[in-house]
C-alpha positions in Angstrom: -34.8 -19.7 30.7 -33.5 -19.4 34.1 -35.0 -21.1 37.3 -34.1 -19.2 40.3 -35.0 -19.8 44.2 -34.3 -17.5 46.7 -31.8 -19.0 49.3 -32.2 -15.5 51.8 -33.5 -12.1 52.0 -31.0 -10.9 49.5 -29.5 -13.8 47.7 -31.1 -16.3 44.7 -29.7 -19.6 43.6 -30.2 -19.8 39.7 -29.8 -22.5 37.0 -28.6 -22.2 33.5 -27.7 -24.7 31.7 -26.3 -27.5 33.9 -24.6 -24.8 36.1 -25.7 -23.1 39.4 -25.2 -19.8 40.4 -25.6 -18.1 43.8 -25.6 -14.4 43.3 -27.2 -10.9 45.3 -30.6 -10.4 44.4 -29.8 -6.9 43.3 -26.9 -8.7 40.8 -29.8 -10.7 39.3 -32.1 -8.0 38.6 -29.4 -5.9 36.6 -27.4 -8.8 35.1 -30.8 -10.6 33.5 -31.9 -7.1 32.1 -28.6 -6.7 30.0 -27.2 -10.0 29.0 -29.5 -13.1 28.7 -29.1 -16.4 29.6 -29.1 -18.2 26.2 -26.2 -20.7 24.6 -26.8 -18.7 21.0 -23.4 -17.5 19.9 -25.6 -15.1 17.7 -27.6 -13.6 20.7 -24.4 -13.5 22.9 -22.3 -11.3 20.4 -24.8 -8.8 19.3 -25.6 -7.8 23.4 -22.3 -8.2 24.9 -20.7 -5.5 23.1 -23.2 -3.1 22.5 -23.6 -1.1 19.5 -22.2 -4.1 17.6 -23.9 -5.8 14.5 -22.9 -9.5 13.1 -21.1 -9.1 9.5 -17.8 -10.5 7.3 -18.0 -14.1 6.7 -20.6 -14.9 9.7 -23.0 -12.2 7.9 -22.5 -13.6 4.5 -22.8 -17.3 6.3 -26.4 -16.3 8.2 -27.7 -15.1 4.5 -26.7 -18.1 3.0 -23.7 -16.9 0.4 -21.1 -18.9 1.8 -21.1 -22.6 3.4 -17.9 -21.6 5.4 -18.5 -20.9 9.5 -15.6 -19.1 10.5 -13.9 -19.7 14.0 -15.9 -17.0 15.5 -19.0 -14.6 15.3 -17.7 -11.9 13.6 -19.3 -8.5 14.6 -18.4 -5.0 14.0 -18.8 -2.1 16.0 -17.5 1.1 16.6 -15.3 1.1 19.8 -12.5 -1.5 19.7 -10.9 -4.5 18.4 -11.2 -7.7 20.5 -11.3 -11.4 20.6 -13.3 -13.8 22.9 -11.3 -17.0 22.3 -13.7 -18.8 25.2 -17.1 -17.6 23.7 -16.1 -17.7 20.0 -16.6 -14.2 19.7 -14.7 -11.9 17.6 -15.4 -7.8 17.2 -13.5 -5.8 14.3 -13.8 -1.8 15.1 -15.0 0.6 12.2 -15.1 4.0 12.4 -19.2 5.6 13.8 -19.4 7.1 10.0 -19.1 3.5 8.4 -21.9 1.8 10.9 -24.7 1.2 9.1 -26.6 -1.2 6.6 -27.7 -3.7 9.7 -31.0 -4.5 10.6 -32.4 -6.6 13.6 -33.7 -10.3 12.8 -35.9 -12.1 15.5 -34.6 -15.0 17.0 -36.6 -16.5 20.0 -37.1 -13.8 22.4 -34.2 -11.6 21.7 -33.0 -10.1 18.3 -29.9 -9.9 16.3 -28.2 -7.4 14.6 -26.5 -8.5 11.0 -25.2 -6.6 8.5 -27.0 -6.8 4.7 -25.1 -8.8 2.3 -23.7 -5.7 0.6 -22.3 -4.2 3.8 -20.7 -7.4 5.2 -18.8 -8.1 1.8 -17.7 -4.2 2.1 -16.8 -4.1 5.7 -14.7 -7.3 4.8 -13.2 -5.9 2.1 -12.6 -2.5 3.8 -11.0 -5.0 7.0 -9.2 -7.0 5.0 -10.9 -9.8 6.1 -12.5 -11.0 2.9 -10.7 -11.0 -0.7 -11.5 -10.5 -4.0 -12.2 -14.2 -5.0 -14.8 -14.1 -2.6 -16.5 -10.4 -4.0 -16.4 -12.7 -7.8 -17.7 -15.8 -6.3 -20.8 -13.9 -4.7 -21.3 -10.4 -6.6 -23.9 -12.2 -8.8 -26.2 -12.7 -5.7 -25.9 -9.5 -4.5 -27.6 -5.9 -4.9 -25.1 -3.8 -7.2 -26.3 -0.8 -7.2 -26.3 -1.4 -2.9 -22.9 -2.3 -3.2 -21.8 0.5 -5.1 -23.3 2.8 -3.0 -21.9 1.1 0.0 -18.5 1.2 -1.4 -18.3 5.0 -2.0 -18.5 5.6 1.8 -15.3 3.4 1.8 -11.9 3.5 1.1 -10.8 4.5 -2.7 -9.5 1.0 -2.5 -12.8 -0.4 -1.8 -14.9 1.3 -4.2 -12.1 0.2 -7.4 -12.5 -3.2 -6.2 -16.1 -3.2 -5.8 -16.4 -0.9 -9.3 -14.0 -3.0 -11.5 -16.0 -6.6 -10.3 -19.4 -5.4 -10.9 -18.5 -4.4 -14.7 -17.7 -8.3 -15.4 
């Protein structure tokens, strides 16, 4: 939560965190209405890039099928490629016609956006960003018949992958 006092008729000094801000009233009004002021990483990623969902490794992490945190939030959305070094934020672009299988997840007052198991182990295998010793460590945890479905949508290198683990 921000505290803010007005300092004139159109300016407010704010807190967040241990940092002030002095900004234009009108500044304030739009900039709390499209990001918040929170510290979550989670929060942060899935507004600041917008449509964008949470998947790959930090998907798989939040549902609890891998102990590994990666360096950054990984998120996925439809427009570009990018890295936030400073905020630990990393977005992987994927074509409007493979974005999907995401729902929203309460946390605090905001939401998040992160992709089903099935669709962040296929976005990462579709990215390149996850391997197939991962997809044979987890499969057993996962939805199959989801995942296959997911996987026809993808790449016929995908789908193999995907088809050939789920028969062992």
């Amino acid at each position: 939560m921000h505290n803010k006092k007005f300092i004139s008729n159109n300016c407010i000094e704010t807190t967040h965190g241990s940092k002030n801000y002095t900004i234009l009233q009108s500044t304030f009004a739009i900039f709390t209405r499209k990001i918040s002021f929170t510290d979550d990483e989670y929060i942060i990623a899935t507004q600041l890039s917008e449509p964008s969902y949470i998947s790959l490794l930090s998907a798989l992490n939040f549902h609890g099928l891998v102990q590994q945190i990666p360096k950054n939030i990984q998120c996925i959305n439809p427009m570009n490629t990018r890295t936030y070094n400073a905020l630990g934020i990393e977005y992987h672009k994927i074509s409007r016609k493979l974005f999907f299988g995401y729902k929203a997840y309460k946390k605090g007052d905001n939401y998040i956006f992160v992709a089903d198991k099935e669709k962040a182990l296929t976005d990462g295998l579709y990215l390149g960003q996850i391997d197939e010793s991962l997809l044979k460590e987890i499969i057993k945890q996962l939805d199959i018949k989801m995942l296959l479905k997911y996987s026809r949508k993808f790449s016929k290198k995908v789908q193999k992958l995907v088809k050939e683990t789920s028969k062992q």
